[in-house]
Structure formats: structure tokens, C-alpha cells
C-alpha positions as CSV (number, residue, x, y, z in Angstrom):
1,X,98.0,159.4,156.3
2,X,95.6,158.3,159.6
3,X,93.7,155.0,159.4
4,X,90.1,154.7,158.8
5,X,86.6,154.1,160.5
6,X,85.9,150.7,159.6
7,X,82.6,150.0,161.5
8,X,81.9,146.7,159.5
9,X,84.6,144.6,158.1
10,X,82.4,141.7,156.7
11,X,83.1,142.0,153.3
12,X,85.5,139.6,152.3
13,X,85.5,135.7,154.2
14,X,88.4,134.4,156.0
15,X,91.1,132.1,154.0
16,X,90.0,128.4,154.5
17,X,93.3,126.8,155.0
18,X,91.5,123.2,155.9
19,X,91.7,122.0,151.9
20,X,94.8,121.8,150.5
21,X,93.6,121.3,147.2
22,X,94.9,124.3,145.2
23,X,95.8,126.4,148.3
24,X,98.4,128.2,147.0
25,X,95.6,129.3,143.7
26,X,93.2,130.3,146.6
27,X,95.2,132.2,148.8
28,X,96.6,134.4,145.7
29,X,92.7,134.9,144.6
30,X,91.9,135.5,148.2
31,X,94.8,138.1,148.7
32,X,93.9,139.5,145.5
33,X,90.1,140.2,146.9
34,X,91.5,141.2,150.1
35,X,93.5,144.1,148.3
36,X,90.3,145.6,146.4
37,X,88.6,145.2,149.4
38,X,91.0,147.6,151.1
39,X,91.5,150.0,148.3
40,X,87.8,150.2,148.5
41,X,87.3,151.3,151.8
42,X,90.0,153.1,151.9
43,X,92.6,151.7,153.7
44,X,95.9,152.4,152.9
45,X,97.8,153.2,156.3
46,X,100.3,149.9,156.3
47,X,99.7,149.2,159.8
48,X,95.9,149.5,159.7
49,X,96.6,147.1,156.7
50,X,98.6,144.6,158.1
51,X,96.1,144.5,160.9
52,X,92.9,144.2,158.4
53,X,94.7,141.7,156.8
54,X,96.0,139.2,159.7
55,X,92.5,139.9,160.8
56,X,90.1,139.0,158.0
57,X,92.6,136.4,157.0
58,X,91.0,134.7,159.8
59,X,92.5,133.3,163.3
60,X,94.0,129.8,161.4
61,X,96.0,132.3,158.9
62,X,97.0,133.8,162.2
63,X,98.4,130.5,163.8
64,X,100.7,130.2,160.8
65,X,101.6,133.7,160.5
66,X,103.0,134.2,164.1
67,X,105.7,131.2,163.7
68,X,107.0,132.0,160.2
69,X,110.2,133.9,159.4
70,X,109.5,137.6,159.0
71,X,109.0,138.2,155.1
72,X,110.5,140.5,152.9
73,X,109.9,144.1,152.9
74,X,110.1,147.8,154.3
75,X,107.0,148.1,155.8
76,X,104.5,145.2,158.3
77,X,102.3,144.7,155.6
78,X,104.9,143.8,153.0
79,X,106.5,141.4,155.4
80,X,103.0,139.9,156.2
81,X,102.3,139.2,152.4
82,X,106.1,138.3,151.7
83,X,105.7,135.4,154.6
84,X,102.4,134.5,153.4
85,X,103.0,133.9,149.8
86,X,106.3,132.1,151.1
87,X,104.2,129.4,153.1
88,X,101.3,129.0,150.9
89,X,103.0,129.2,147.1
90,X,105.3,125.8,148.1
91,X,102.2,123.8,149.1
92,X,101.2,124.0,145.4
93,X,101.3,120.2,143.8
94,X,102.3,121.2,140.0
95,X,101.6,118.0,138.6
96,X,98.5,117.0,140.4
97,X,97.0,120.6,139.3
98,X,98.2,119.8,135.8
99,X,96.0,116.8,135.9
100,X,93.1,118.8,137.1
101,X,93.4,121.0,134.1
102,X,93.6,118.4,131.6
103,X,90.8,116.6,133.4
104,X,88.8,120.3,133.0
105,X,85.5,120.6,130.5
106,X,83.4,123.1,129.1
107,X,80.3,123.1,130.5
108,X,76.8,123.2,129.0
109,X,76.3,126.5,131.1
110,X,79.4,128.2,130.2
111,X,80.6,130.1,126.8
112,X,84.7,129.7,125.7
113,X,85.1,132.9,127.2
114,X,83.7,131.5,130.9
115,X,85.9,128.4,130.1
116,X,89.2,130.3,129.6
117,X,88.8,132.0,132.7
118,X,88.4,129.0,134.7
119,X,91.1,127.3,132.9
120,X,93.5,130.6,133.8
121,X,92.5,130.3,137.3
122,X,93.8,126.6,137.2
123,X,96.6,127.2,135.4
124,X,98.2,129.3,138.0
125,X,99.0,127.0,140.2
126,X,100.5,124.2,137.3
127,X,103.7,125.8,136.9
128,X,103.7,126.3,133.1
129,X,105.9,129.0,132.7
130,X,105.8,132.4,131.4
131,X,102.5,133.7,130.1
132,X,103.0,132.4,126.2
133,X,103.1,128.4,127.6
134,X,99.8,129.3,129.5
135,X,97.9,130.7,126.7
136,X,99.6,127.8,124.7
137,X,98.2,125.4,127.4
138,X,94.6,127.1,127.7
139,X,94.1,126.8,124.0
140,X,94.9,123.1,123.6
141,X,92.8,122.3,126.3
142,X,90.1,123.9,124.3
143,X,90.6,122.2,121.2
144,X,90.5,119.2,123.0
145,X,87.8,120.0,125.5
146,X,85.5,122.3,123.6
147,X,81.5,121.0,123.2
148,X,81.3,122.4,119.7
149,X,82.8,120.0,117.1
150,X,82.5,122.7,114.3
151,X,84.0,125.3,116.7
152,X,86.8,122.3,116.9
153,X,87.4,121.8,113.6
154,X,87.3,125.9,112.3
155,X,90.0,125.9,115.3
156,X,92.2,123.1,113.7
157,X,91.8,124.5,110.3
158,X,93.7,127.5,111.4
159,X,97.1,124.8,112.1
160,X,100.0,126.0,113.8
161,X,99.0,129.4,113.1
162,X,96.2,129.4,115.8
163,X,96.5,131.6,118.9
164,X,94.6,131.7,122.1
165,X,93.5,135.5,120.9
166,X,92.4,133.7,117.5
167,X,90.3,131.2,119.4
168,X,88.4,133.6,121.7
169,X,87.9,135.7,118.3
170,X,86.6,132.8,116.5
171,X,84.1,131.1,119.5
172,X,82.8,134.4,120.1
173,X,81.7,134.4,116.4
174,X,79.9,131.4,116.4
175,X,78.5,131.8,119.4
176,X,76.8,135.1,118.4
177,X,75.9,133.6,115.1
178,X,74.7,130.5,116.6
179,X,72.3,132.4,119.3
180,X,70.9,134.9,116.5
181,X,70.0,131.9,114.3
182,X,67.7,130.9,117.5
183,X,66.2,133.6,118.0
184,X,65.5,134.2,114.1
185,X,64.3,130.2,114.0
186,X,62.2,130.5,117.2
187,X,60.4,133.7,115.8
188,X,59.6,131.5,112.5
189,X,58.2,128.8,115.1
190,X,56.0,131.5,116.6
191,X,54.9,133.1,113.4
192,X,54.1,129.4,112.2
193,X,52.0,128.7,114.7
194,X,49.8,131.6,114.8
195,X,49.3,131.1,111.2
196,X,48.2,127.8,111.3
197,X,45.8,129.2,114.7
198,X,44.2,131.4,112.4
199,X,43.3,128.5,109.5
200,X,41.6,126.5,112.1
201,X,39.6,129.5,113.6
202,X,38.1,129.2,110.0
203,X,34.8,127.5,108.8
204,X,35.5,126.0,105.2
205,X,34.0,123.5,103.2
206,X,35.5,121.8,100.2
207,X,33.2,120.1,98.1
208,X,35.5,118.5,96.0
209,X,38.3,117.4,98.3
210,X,35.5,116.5,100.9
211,X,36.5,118.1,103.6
212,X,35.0,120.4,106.4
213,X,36.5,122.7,109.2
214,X,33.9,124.3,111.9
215,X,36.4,125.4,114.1
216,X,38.8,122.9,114.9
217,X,41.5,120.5,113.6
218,X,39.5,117.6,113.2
219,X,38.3,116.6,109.4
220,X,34.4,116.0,109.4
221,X,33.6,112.5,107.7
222,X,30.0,112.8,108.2
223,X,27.4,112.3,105.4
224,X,24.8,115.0,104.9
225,X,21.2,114.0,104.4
226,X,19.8,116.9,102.8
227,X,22.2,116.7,100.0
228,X,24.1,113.4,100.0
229,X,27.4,114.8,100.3
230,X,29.8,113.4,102.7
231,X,32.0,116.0,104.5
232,X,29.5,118.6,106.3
233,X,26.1,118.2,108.4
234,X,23.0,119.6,106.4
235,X,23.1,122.5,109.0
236,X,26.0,124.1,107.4
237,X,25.7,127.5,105.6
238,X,28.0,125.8,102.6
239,X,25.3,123.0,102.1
240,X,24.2,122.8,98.3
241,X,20.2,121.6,99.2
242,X,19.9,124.6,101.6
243,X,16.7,126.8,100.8
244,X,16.1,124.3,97.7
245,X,13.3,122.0,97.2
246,X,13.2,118.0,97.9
247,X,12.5,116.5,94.4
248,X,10.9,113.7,96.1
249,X,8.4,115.5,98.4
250,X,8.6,119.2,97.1
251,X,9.4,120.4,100.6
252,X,11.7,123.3,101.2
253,X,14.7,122.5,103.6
254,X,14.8,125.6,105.7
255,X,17.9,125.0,108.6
């Protein structure tokens, strides 16, 4: 099959070989990118490949490249990966990256299902074994490293029985549960407080308990002088003496 028009190549960055911290983790994430990116546009003559690769690797990649053995394989682009993985993969430091991922904690930003994958991504360069001693791995470090002490304890209830599959089932529960109580609790907030707005939008008078509202949350302590009363002004619409007669000068209060 003929090679393809590629009029702009910018989509994936070059491999940054200058940190050796977890190189040989980056390079198999940057190779995995690298490959979508090709299937995406198209690519899949192997010496347009081989080229696209070497080139978007970036020139360092290409220092190294052109004084290692030739790699394994039947076709450039094989060979090219083969050599690749073969110079970056023993640059890993198993138990330095192993003391990473102890050292790893969930964030405040992140749910167990964000944690797990950043604890996978770690884990591939610690040298753990097969894929049963990761998931093993990955769900200690939870148990240990979790935020949620009830998500800890339902997890340790569940004993040697527990699986990596059983703690993402059981997180994503409580999450859920956890963010619908919220949202239930925070509409009770709001529904509380728009109660409470409509009582003090309210004029009242209470004769007995002495109190007064005209519109606001403070309690009235004044004493009326038509009536005597403490607890309203004698222009109030609730006062007792309004439209009667003074007994001492027979006047009519009208206010």
C-alpha cells in the first residue's frame, strides 16, 4: 500500500530523553501515542512508519537510534521499536519506582478510579510481575493510601477475599452515594433558606410574646405610646389604641 500526504505532523511531541526518571514508563506511553497517532492518519506503509517514527521521536531519539544494534524484526519499523524498547526498557530503576508507588496518594481532585490509573501507569515500570501481583499491588496501595476512612474500613471488612475488581465496585458506590447525598443536602440548604426569606418579607406582630417583624430580622424592643405595649411603634396597623379614643383626653388616635 503507497504512503500518505502528511502536510502536518504536529500531533504528537518528541520523546524527552533529558529525565531519566521513569524513562522506560514514558517512552512505552510515548510509543503507545505515537502508534494511535499513525493509525489515525493513516499510516501504515512500514517505511513511511519507520520514518514518522525516528522523526517525531525527535533528533535526541535519533542520536541513540543510529549507534544501537539493529532490533529484531522483518520489517525497518519493527527493528526501530525492537532497538528502542531494548535501550530504554533496561534504564528502568525497579526499586526506586517501587518506592514512588508506595510513596503515591490519592488526591483531593481525583476519584479511586483516577487513582488506579495513575497507580497502573507507575506500576509498569516496578517490575511486579504478571498482571495478578499488579492488581494485588494497586489495591494495597489503596487501602493504605485511600482519603476515605469508611471507604478503608468497608475495603478491609471484605478480608482476604477482596479484589482490585471488588474495590473499584465498592468506591464507585460510595462515591455515587456520597455525591447524591450533596446534592440532596444542598437542595435542603436552598429550600431552607428561601423559607426563612419568605418569614422575614413578613410584617407580624405578637402581642403576647412581644415581638414585632416590619420587614427584617431584627426584633423591635420599642415601647408604643399610644398603647403602652412594648414591641411595635404606634404607627403599626396591629396597634390595639388605633382608631380608639384616649381615656384621658377623649381624643381619637388616627395614624
Amino acid at each position: 500500500m503507497g504512503s500518505v500526504l502528511l502536510p502536518d505532523v504536529s500531533g504528537i511531541q518528541n520523546f524527552d530523553i533529558s529525565d531519566s526518571t521513569g524513562l522506560s514508563a514514558r517512552w512505552k506511553r510515548w510509543l503507545r501515542a505515537f502508534q494511535l497517532f499513525a493509525a489515525g492518519k493513516g499510516v501504515t506503509d512500514v517505511d513511511q512508519k519507520y520514518a514518522l517514527l525516528l522523526h517525531t521521536a525527535g533528533m535526541n531519539v535519533q542520536d541513540i537510534f543510529f549507534t544501537l544494534p539493529e532490533g529484531a524484526g522483518e520489517g525497518a519499523y519493527e527493528k526501530a521499536v525492537s532497538a528502542l524498547d531494548a535501550y530504554f526498557t533496561p534504564l528502568s530503576n525497579a526499586p526506586y519506582e517501587r518506592s514512588i508507588f508506595r510513596s503515591m496518594i490519592q488526591s483531593s481532585s481525583e476519584t479511586i478510579e483516577q487513582y488506579i490509573t495513575r497507580l497502573r501507569q507507575r506500576a509498569d515500570t516496578c517490575d511486579f510481575g504478571n498482571q495478578n501481583a499488579i492488581d494485588e499491588r494497586i489495591r494495597d496501595q489503596i487501602i493504605d493510601k485511600c482519603l476515605s476512612h469508611h471507604l478503608r474500613r468497608k475495603l478491609l471488612e471484605k478480608g482476604r477475599t477482596l479484589t482490585l475488581a471488588n474495590v473499584r465496585s465498592i468506591a464507585k458506590a460510595m462515591e455515587d452515594s456520597e455525591r447524591q447525598a450533596k446534592s440532596i443536602e444542598g437542595q435542603g440548604q436552598v429550600n431552607m433558606i428561601q423559607s426563612k426569606g419568605k418569614q422575614y418579607g413578613k410584617n407580624s406582630f405578637n402581642s403576647g410574646n412581644k415581638s414585632f417583624n416590619s420587614g427584617n430580622k431584627s426584633t423591635c424592643t420599642a415601647t408604643c405610646y399610644s398603647c403602652g405595649r412594648e414591641g411595635h411603634i404606634r404607627t403599626d396597623p396591629s396597634c390595639p389604641a388605633r382608631g380608639k379614643k384616649c381615656r384621658k383626653c377623649k381624643i381619637r388616635w388616627s395614624f
